[in-house]
LUMTIKE-294897 format. One record per residue (C-alpha): residue in three letters; x, y, z. Coordinates in steps of 0.25 Angstrom, whole numbers, padded with zeros to 4 digits, always signed. Layout:
N
ALAXYZ;...
//
This chain:
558
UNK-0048-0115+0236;UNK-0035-0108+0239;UNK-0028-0100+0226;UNK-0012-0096+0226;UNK-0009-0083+0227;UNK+0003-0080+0219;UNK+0012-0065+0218;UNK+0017-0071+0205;UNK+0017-0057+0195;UNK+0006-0056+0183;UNK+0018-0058+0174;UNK+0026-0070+0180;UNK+0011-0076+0179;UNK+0012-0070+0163;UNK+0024-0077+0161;UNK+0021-0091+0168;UNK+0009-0091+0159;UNK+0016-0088+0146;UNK+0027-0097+0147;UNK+0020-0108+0154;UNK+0023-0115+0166;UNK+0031-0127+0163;UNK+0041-0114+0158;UNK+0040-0104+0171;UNK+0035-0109+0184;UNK+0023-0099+0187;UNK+0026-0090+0200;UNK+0012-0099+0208;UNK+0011-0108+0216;UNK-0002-0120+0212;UNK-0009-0124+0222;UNK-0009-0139+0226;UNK-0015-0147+0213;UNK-0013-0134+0205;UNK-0005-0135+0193;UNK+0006-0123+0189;UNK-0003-0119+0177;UNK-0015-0118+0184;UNK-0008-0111+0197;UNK-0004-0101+0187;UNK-0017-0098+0181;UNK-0023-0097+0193;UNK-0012-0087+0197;UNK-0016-0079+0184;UNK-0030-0078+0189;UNK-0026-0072+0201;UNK-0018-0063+0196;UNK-0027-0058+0185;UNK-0036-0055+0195;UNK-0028-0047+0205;UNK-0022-0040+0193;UNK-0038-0035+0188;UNK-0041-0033+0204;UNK-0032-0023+0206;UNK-0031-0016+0191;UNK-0031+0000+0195;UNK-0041+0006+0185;UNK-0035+0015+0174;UNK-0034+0030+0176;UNK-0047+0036+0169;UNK-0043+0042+0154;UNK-0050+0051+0144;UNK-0060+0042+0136;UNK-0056+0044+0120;UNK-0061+0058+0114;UNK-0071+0059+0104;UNK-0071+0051+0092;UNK-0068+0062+0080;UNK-0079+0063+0070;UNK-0079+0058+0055;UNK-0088+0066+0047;UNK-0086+0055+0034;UNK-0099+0048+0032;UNK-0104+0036+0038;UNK-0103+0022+0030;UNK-0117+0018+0023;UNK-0122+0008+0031;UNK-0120-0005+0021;UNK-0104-0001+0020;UNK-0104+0000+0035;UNK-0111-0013+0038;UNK-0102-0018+0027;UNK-0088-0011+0033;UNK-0091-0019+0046;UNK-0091-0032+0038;UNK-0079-0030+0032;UNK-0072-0027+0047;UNK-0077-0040+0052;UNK-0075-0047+0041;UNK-0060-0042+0044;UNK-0060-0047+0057;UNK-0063-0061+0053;UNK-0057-0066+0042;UNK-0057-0081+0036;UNK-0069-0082+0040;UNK-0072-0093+0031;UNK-0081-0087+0020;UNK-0081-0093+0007;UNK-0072-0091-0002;UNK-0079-0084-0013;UNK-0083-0073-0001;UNK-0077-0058-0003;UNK-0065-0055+0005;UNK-0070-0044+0014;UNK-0057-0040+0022;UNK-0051-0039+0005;UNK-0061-0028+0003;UNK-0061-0019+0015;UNK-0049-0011+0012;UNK-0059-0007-0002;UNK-0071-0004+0008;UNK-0063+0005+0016;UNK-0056+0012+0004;UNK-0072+0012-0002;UNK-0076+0017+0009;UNK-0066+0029+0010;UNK-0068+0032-0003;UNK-0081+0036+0001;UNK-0078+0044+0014;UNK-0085+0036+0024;UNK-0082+0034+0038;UNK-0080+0020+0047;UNK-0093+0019+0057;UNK-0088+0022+0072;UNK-0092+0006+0073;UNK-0082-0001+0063;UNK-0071+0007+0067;UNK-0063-0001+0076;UNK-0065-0015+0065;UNK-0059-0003+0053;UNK-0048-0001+0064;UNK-0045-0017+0066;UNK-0048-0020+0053;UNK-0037-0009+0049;UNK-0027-0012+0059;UNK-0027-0028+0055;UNK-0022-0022+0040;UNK-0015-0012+0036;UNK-0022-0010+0021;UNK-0034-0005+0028;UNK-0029+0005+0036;UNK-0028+0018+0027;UNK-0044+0015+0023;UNK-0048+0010+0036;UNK-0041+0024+0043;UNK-0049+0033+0034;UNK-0062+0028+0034;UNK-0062+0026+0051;UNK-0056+0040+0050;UNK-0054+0048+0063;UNK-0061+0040+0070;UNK-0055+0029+0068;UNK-0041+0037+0072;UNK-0050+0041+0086;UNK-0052+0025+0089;UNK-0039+0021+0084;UNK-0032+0030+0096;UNK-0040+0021+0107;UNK-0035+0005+0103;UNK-0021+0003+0101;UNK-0025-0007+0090;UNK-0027+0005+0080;UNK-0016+0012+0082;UNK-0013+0011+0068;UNK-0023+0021+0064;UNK-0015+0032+0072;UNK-0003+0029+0062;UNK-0010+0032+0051;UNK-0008+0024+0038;UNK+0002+0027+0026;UNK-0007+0029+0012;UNK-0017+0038+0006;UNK-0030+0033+0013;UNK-0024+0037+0029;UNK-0021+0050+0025;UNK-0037+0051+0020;UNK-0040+0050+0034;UNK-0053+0060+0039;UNK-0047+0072+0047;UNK-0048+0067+0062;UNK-0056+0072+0072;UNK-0054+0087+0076;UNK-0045+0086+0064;UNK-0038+0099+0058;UNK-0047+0111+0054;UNK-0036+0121+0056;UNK-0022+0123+0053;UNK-0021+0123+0070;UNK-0029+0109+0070;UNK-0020+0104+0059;UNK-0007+0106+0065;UNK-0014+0102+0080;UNK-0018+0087+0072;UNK-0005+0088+0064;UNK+0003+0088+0078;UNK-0006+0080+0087;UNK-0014+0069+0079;UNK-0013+0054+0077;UNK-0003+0051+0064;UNK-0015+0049+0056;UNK-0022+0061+0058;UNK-0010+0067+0054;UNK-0007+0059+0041;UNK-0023+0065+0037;UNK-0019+0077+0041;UNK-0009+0079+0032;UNK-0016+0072+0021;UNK-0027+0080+0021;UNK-0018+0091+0023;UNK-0009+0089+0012;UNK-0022+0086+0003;UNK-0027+0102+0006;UNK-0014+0109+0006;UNK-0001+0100+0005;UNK+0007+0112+0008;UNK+0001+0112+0022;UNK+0001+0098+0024;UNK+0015+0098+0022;UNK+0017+0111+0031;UNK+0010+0102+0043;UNK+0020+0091+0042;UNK+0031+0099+0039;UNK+0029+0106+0053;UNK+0031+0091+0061;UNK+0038+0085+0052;UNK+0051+0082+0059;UNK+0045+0078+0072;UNK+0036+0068+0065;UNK+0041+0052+0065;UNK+0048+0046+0054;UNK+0036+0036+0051;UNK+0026+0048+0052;UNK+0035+0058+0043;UNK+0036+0046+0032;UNK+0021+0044+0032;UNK+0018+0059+0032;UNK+0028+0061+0020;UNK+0021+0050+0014;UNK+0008+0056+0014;UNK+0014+0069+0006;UNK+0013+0059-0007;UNK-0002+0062-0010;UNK+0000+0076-0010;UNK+0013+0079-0014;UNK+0018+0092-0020;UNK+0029+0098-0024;UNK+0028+0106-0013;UNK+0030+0095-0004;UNK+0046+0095-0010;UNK+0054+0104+0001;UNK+0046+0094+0013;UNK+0051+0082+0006;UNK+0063+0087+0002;UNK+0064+0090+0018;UNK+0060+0074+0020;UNK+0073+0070+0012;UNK+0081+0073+0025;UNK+0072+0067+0034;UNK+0080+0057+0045;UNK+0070+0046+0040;UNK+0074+0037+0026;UNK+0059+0034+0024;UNK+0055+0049+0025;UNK+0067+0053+0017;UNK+0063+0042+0006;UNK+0047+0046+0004;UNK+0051+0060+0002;UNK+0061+0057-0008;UNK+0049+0049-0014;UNK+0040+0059-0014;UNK+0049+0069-0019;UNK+0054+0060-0030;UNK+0038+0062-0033;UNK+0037+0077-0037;UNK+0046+0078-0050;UNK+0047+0092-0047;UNK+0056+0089-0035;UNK+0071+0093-0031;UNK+0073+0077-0027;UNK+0067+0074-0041;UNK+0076+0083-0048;UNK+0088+0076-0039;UNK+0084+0064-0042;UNK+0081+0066-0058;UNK+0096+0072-0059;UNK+0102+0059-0051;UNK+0093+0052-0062;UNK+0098+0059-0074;UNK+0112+0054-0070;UNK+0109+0040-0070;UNK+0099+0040-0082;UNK+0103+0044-0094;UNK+0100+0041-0110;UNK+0110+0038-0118;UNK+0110+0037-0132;UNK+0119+0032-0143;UNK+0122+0030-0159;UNK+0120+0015-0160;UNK+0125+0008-0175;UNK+0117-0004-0181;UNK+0119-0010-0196;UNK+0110-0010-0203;UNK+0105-0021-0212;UNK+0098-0023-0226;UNK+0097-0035-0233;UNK+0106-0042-0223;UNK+0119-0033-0226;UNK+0123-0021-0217;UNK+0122-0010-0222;UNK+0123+0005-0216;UNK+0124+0004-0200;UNK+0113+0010-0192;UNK+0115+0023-0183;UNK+0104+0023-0173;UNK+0103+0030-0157;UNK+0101+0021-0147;UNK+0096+0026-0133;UNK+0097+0019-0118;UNK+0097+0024-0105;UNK+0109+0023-0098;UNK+0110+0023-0082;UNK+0121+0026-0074;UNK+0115+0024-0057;UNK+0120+0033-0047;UNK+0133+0030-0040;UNK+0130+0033-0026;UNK+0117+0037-0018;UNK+0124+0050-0013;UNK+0119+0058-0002;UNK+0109+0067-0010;UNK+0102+0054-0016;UNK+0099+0049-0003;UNK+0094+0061+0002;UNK+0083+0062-0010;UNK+0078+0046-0006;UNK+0089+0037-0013;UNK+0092+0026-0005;UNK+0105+0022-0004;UNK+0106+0007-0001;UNK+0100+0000-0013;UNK+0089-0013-0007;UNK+0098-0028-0007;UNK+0102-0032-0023;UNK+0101-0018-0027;UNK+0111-0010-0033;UNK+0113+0002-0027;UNK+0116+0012-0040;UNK+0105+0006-0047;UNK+0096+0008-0034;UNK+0099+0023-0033;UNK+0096+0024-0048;UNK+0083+0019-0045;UNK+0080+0028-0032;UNK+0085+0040-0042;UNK+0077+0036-0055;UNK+0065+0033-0047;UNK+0065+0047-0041;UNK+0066+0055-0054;UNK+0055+0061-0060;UNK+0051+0053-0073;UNK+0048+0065-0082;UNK+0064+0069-0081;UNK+0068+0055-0089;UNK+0060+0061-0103;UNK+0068+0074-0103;UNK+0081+0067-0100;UNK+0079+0057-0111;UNK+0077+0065-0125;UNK+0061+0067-0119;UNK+0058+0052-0124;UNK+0044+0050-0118;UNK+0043+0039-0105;UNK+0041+0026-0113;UNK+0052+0030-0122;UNK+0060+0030-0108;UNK+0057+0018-0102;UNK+0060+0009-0117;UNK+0075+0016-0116;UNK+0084+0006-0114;UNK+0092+0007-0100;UNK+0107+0002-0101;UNK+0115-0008-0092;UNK+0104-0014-0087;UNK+0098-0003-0080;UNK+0084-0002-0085;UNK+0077-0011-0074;UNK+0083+0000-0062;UNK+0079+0011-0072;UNK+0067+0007-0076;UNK+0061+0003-0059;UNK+0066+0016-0055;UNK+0057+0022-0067;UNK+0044+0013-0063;UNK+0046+0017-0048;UNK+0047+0032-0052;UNK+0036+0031-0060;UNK+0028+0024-0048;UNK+0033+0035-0038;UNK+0030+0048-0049;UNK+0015+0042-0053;UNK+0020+0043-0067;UNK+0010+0034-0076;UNK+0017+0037-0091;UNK+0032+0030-0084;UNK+0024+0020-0076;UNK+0015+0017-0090;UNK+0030+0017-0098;UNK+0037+0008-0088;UNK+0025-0001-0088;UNK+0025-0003-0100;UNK+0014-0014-0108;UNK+0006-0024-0098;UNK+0010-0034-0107;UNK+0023-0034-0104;UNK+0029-0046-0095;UNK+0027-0042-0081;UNK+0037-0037-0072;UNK+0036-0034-0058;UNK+0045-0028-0047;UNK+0049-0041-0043;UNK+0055-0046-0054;UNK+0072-0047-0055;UNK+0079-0036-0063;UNK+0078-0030-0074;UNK+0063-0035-0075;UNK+0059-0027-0061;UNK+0060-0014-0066;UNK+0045-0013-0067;UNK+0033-0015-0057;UNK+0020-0012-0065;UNK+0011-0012-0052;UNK+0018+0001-0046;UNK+0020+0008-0061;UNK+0005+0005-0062;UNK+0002+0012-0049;UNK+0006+0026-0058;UNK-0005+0022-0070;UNK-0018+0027-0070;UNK-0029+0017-0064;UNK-0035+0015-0077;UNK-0022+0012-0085;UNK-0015+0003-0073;UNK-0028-0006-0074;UNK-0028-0007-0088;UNK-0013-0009-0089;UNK-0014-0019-0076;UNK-0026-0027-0086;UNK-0018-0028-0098;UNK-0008-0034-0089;UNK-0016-0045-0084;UNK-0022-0047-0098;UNK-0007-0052-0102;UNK+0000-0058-0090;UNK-0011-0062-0083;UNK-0015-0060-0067;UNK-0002-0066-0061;UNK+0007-0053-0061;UNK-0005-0044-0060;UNK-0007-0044-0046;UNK+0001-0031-0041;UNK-0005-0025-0054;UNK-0019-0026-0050;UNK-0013-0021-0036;UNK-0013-0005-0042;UNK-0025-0005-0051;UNK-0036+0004-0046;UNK-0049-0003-0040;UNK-0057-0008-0044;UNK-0051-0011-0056;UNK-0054-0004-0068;UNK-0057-0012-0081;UNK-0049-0018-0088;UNK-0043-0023-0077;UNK-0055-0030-0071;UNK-0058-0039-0082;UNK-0043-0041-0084;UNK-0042-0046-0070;UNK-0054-0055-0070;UNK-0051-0062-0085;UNK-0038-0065-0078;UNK-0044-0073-0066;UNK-0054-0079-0076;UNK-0041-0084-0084;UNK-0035-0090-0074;UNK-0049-0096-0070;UNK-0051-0104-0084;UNK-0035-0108-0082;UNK-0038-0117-0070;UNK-0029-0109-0059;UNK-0033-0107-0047;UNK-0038-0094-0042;UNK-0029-0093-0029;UNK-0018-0090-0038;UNK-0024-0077-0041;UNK-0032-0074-0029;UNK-0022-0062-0027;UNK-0029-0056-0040;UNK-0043-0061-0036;UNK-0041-0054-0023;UNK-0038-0042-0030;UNK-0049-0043-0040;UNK-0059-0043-0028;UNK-0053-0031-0023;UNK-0053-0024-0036;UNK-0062-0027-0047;UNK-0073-0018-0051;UNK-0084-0024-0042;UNK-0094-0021-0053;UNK-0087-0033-0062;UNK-0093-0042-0050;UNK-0105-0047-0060;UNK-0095-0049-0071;UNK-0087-0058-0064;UNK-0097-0067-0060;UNK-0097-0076-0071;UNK-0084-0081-0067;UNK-0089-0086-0052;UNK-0092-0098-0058;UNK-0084-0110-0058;UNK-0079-0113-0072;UNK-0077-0126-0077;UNK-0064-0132-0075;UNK-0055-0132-0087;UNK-0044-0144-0089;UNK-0033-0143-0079;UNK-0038-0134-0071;UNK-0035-0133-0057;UNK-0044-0141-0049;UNK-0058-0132-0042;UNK-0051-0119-0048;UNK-0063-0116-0054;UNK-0072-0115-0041;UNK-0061-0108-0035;UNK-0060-0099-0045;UNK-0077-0097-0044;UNK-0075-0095-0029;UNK-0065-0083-0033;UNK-0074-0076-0043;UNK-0085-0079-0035;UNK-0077-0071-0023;UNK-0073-0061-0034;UNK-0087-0055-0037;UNK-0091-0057-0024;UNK-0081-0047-0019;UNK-0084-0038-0030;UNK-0098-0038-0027;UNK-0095-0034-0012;UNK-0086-0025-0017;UNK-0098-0018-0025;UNK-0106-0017-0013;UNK-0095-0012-0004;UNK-0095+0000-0015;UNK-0111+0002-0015;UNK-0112+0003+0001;UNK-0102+0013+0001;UNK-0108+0021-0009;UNK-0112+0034-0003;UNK-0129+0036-0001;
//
């Protein structure tokens, strides 16, 4: 049999193939009774093969150095052997199980977060699945990046695939990274790691740094902090908020110049966080300005029997707000943004950005010392109160401040508003002021709620309660579900709050719960089979939390 030798280049071949040849006539020529198609494959062949027989070998390189030891201990051998389901559980998902079954890809990000909890270490084995499984989602990475520790750094450098891992991850878990191989033991180690290792061995370095002597920790990344890039002098800034002192002021103070706007914003953040600071001082007076108390003689008649008589002299109190002007050079260098987001004003958005950045403890000494709630009933004038009253919840969010959080909450019982309702009513968001409660109050609180609206506006809520959740919140939680059980609905419409009950309650309620796994008897106008859905459910409910229980025994230290 006689073959056509062709010149045609690898890529002209490429490109025939990937257009097709009814589109671009293929640089071959087919033999008598050969179609184009076929010539062209054929040519492939041959070319693949010359192109292998004459591949130069690669210049020999250095193999990969030693992997660095991790001194954490090992995984029991239950939680390892159940780790290594979870992975490829991961890696095949949908894979037709009954519906009743345990999400197991739902309840890794807990096992790793359990397992940090306890200090232990990835085994060498499961390594790369803890890398894939963290590079197919972002949530796992801070847990998944601790627990494969340096190691896991060492493997990431040799497949492009995790590159992620040399860029560290923004958030407390990253910077709880164990101290990678050959890692600082002096201050001449320190500085060498400072200068020459990966991003995230520097982020844990100036963690841990910060966490023994934040006076240090701040020196080191004063000393590169002008050549470092803006993405990394962000994310460094950043990692100062767990540690923050009043001694980080004349650094951040620095950072309000810096040619980046995101850096120059987070250190106005921060320093808006230490009352104590010259930023909080500017920005208190700017307030002071804008926010004031007035107070006035107001007359009434008074009436006995149904006839006037004397008139009534009483003093009435309001708050009266007069927004800034402009936003003038001074303000924008302490972090206010000038140009106000579409269908928003911009002097009430610079009286936000200024009253958000107070500190809260000025508000009682510039009006008469009147205690916070007092505050918060004032009435506000001109309808101001809505921009007043946000800028208030967000400061009480950004300084932890549970006794203005509590005030500006006000009663669960209240009518529920969100952020995403229209003026005046988006003044509060109770999901982030609860972030600044204690965990055992913010569960209480979040229980109430639900006892008097109900599960449908409780879902953010549930979002920022401590797990697993503390009772009353529990049984709150589940006489809800059983509710809208006996009402007929079906469970899909709260499968969000299922999902998160999985996830969250007490696995010990497990046995409690089992009652309601049986299908109940259908109640008149109820939807059709929402019973045995709603077994199914429960059924998948306990089982989780049963799994859950499990996971929690294996990785109990022996």
């Amino acid at each position: 049999m006689t073959t056509t030798t062709t010149t045609a280049s690898w890529d002209d071949l490429v490109a025939a193939a990937l257009l097709g040849t009814e589109r671009r006539t293929p640089p071959v020529a087919p033999r008598p009774g050969q179609d184009v198609p076929s010539a062209l494959l054929d040519a492939a062949a041959l070319s693949t093969v010359r192109r292998r027989a004459g591949l130069r070998p690669a210049p020999a390189r250095p193999g990969p150095g030693r992997a660095p030891g991790d001194p954490r201990p090992a995984l029991p051998t239950a939680a390892r052997s159940r780790l290594a389901m979870l992975l490829a559980d991961r890696s095949a998902p949908g894979r037709g199980g009954p519906r009743s079954a345990p999400d197991l890809a739902e309840l890794l990000p807990q096992w790793l977060a359990l397992a940090n909890h306890h200090g232990y270490r990835v085994p060498d084995a499961l390594l790369p699945a803890l890398l894939d499984a963290a590079r197919a989602r972002t949530d796992l990475r801070p847990e998944a990046l601790t627990l494969g520790g340096p190691r896991a750094l060492w493997l990431a450098r040799l497949n492009p695939e995790w590159k992620f891992a040399l860029r560290g991850t923004a958030g407390r878990a990253s910077t709880a990274l164990p101290e990678p191989s050959g890692a600082a033991t002096g201050p001449e180690d320190e500085q060498r790691l400072w200068e020459e290792g990966l991003f995230a061995e520097r982020v844990s370095l100036l963690a841990a740094g910060r966490h023994r002597d934040p006076a240090a920790g701040l020196a080191l990344l004063s000393g590169t902090w002008s050549t470092e890039r803006a993405e990394d002098r962000l994310m460094f800034l950043d990692s100062l908020r767990d540690d923050l002192s009043p001694s980080d002021e004349p650094f951040l103070e620095q950072a309000l110049s810096d040619r980046s706007r995101n850096v120059r914003a987070t250190a106005a953040e921060l320093l808006s966080a230490l009352p104590g600071s010259a930023l909080a001082a500017r920005m208190a007076e700017r307030s002071r300005g804008c926010v004031s108390l007035t107070t006035d003689e107001v007359t009434t008649d008074e009436v006995t029997d149904g006839e006037p008589t004397t008139d009534k002299v009483t003093a009435a109190e309001w708050i009266t707000v007069r927004p800034p002007d402009e936003c003038d050079s001074g303000m924008q260098r302490d972090g206010i943004v000038p140009k106000p987001p579409s269908g928003r004003g911009e002097r009430s958005w610079w009286l936000g950005q200024l009253v958000e950045a107070t500190p809260l403890d000025r508000w009682s000494a510039w009006f008469g010392g009147r205690g916070v709630a007092e505050i918060v009933a004032l009435p506000v004038a001109d309808g101001w109160q809505a921009d007043l009253h946000a800028a208030w919840c967000r400061a009480a969010v950004r300084q932890r401040s549970a006794e203005w959080s509590r005030a500006l909450l006000g009663t669960p019982a209240v009518a529920p508003v969100t952020a995403g309702e229209a003026a005046p009513a988006a003044w509060r968001d109770p999901a982030k002021l609860l972030s600044a409660l204690p965990a055992r109050e913010r569960a209480e609180w979040v229980a109430e709620f639900i006892a008097s609206h109900g599960l449908s506006d409780a879902f953010r809520l549930l979002g920022v309660c401590t797990v697993p959740w503390a009772e009353p919140l529990g049984r709150a939680v589940v006489d809800a579900l059983d509710i809208a059980r006996d009402a007929g609905s079906y469970p899909w419409s709260f499968s969000g709050v299922m999902g998160l009950a999985e996830r969250c309650l007490d696995p010990t309620q497990a046995d409690r719960l089992e009652v309601l796994t049986a299908i109940p008897d259908e109640s008149e106008g109820a939807a059709p089979g929402a019973g045995g859905y709603w077994a199914e459910a429960f059924q998948r409910l306990v089982g989780t939390l049963r799994l859950r229980a499990a996971m929690q025994a294996e990785l109990e230290p022996t």
